[in-house]
C-alpha positions as CSV (number, residue, x, y, z in Angstrom):
1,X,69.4,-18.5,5.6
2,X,65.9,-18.8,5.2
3,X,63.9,-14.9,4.4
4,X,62.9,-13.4,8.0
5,X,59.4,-12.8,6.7
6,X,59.4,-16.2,5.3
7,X,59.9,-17.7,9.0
8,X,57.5,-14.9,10.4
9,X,54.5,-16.5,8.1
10,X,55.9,-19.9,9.2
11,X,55.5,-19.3,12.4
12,X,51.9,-17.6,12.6
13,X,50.5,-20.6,10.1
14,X,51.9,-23.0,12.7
15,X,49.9,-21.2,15.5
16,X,47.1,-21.1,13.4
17,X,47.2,-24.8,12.5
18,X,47.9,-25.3,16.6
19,X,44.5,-23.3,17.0
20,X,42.3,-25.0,14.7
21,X,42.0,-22.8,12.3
22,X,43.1,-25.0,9.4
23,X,39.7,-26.9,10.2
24,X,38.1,-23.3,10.0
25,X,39.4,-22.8,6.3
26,X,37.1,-25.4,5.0
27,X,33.9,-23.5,6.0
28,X,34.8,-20.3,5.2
29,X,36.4,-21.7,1.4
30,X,34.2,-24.6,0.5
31,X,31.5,-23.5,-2.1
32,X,34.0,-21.4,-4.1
33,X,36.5,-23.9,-4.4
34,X,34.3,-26.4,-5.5
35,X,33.2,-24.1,-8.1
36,X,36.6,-23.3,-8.8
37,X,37.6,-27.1,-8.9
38,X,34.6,-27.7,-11.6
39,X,36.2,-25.4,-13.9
40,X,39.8,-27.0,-13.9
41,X,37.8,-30.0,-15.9
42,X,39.8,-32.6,-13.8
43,X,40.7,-36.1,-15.7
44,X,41.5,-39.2,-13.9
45,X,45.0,-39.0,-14.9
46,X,45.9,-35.3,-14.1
47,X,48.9,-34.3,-12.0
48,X,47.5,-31.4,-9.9
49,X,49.4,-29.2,-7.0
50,X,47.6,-27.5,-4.6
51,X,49.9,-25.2,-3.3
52,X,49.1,-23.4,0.2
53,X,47.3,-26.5,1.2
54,X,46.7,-26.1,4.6
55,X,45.2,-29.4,6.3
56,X,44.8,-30.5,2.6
57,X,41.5,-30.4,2.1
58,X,41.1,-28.7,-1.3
59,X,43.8,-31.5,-2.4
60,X,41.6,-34.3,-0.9
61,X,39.2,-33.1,-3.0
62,X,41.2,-32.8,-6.5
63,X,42.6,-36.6,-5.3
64,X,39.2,-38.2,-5.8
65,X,38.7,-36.6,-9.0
66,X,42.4,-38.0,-10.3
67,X,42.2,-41.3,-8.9
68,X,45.0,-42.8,-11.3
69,X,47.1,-39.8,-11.2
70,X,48.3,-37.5,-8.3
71,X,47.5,-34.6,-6.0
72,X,49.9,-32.9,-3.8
73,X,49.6,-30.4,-1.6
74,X,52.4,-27.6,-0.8
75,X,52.4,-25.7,2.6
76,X,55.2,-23.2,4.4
77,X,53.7,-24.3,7.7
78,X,54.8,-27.8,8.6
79,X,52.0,-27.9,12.0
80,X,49.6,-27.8,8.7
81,X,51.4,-30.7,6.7
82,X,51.5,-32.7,9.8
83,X,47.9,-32.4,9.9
84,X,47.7,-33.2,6.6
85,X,49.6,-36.1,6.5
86,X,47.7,-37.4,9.5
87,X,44.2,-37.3,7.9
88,X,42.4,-40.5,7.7
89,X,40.6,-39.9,4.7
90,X,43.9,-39.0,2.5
91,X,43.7,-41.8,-0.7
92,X,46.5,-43.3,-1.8
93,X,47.1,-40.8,-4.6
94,X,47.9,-38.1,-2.5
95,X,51.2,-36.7,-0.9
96,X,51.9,-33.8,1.3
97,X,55.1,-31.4,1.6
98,X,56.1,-28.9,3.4
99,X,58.3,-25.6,1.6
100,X,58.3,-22.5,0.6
101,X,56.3,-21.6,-2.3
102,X,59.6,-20.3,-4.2
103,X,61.8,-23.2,-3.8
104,X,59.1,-26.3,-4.8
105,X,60.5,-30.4,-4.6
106,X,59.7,-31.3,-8.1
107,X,61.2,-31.8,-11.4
108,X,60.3,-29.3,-14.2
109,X,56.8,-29.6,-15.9
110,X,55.7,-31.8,-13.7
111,X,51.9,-30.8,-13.0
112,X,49.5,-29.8,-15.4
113,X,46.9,-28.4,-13.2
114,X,47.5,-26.1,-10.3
115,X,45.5,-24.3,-7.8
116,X,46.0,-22.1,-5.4
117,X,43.2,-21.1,-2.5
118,X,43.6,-17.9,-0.6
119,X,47.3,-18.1,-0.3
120,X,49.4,-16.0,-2.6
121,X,48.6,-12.3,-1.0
122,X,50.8,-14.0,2.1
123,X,53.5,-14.9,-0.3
124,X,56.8,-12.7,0.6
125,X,57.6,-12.2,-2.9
126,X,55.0,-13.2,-5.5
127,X,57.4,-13.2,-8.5
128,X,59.5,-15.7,-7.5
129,X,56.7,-17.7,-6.5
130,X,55.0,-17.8,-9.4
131,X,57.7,-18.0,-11.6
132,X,58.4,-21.2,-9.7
133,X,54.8,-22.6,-10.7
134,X,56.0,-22.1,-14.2
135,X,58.6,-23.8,-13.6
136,X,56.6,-27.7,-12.2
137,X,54.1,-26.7,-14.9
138,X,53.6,-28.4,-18.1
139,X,53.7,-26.8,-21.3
140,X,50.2,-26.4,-21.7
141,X,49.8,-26.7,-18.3
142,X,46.6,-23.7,-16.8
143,X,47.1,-22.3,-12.7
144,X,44.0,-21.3,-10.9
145,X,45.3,-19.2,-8.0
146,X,42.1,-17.5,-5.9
147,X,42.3,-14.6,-3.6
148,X,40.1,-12.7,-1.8
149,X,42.4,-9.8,-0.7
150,X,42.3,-7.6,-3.8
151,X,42.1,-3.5,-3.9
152,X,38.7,-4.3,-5.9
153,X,36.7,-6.0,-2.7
154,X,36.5,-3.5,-0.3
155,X,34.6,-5.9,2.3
156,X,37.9,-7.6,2.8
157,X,40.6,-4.4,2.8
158,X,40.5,-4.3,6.6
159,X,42.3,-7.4,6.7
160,X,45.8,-6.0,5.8
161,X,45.8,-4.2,9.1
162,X,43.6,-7.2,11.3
163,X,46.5,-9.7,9.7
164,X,49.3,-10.6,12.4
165,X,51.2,-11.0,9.2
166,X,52.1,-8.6,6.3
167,X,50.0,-9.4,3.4
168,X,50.1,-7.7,-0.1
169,X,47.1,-6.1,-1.4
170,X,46.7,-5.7,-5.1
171,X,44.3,-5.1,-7.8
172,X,43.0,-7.5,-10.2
173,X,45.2,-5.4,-13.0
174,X,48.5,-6.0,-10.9
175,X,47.6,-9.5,-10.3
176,X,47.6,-9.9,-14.0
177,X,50.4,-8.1,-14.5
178,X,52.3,-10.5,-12.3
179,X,51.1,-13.5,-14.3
180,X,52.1,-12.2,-17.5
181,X,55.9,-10.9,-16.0
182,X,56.2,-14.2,-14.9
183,X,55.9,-15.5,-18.4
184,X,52.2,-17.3,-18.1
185,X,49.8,-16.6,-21.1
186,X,45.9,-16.7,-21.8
187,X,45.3,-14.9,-19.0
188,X,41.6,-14.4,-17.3
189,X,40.1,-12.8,-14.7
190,X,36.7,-14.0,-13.0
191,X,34.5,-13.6,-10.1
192,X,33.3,-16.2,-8.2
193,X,30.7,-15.8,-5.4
194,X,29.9,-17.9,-2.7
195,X,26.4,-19.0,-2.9
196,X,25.4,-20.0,0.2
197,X,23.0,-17.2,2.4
198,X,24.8,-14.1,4.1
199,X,23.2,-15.0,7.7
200,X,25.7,-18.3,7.1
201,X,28.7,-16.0,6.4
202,X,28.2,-13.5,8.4
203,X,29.1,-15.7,11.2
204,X,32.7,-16.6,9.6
205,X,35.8,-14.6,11.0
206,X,36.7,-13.3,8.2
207,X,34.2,-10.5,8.3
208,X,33.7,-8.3,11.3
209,X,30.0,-6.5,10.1
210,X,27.1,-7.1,7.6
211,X,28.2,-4.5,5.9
212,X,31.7,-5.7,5.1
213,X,29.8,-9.1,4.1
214,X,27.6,-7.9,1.6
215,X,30.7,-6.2,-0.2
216,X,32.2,-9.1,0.0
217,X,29.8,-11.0,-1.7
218,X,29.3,-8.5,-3.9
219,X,33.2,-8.3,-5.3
220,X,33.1,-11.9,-5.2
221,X,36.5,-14.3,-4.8
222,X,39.0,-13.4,-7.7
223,X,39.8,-16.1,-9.9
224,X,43.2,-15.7,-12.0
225,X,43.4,-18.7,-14.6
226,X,46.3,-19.0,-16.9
227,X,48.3,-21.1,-19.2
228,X,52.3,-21.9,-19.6
């Protein structure tokens, strides 16, 4: 039987996917994952998961950059694969699934590049989850899993209780710790900030005053990197 929290998560990605808000994703996410998406040093031939895909965007992106090898995206919701799926601009290299983070469709050390954008905070249990990304990673293999709900950015605290879902909120110490417990290596923390002006920003959802932005911007989005 499938976790009731799991199916509760389902169900509010589907009404978000319903209410656009995949779409919104993209504006709110862009310059930081294309930062992020610089540093994973993609090669044409990489295998790459992008796991919380959404409308598959981010795994658009990482397609173009592994034109002879593949990108696919992972999403609980299936109202976001089905968006995904019907994209017209998804190459030929990529493939869409929907299923839970924990229980992933592919053989062992299959990827050796994964990335992860503003997903794993909703994950019902995180453990499992990332001891599953271990398990599709190569040896060798480095995860790039952003968030931007952690204890350290107090501009986005408020969400846990705005959230129509529970979310976990953690600090950048328990993030690694998790990481490490779920037997990755080479572990680093960064900060990436969004570069684009705060008057652009301020008008995403995600904030509710100026103040909330700046610290925000301020704490930046929190990059974990590491390595099987």
């Amino acid at each position: 039987m499938p976790d009731v929290r799991e199916d509760t998560v389902r169900n509010e990605f589907n009404r978000w996917a319903q209410a656009g808000r995949g779409e919104g994703m993209v504006d709110g996410h862009i310059d930081v994952t294309e930062q992020i998406i610089a540093a994973m040093e993609l090669r044409a031939t990489d295998r790459v998961l992008d796991l919380g895909c959404g409308i598959g965007w981010a795994t658009r992106l990482m397609a173009a950059l592994t034109p002879k090898g593949i990108a696919a995206g992972v999403d609980l919701s299936d109202e976001m694969i089905n968006r995904a799926r019907s994209s017209d601009s998804n190459p030929s290299n990529v493939f869409f699934f929907s299923s839970p983070a924990t229980t992933l469709p592919f053989n062992p050390g299959y990827f050796n590049k994964v990335l992860s954008i503003e997903s794993l905070y909703y994950y019902p249990d995180i453990p499992a989850a990332l001891t599953e990304v271990r398990r599709v990673t190569a040896p060798g293999g480095r995860v790039f899993f952003m968030v931007n709900l952690y204890w350290e950015n107090e501009g986005s605290r408020h969400w846990v209780e705005k959230l129509a879902i529970p979310a976990h909120l953690l600090s950048e110490s328990e993030y690694a710790r998790l990481f490490s417990e779920a037997g990755f290596h080479n572990i680093e923390l960064r900060r990436i900030r969004d570069r684009r002006p705060m008057d652009l920003l301020l008008k995403l959802k995600s904030f509710d005053t100026q103040e909330q932005v700046k610290l925000g911007i301020e704490a930046g989005s929190l990059l974990i990197i590491a390595e099987k």
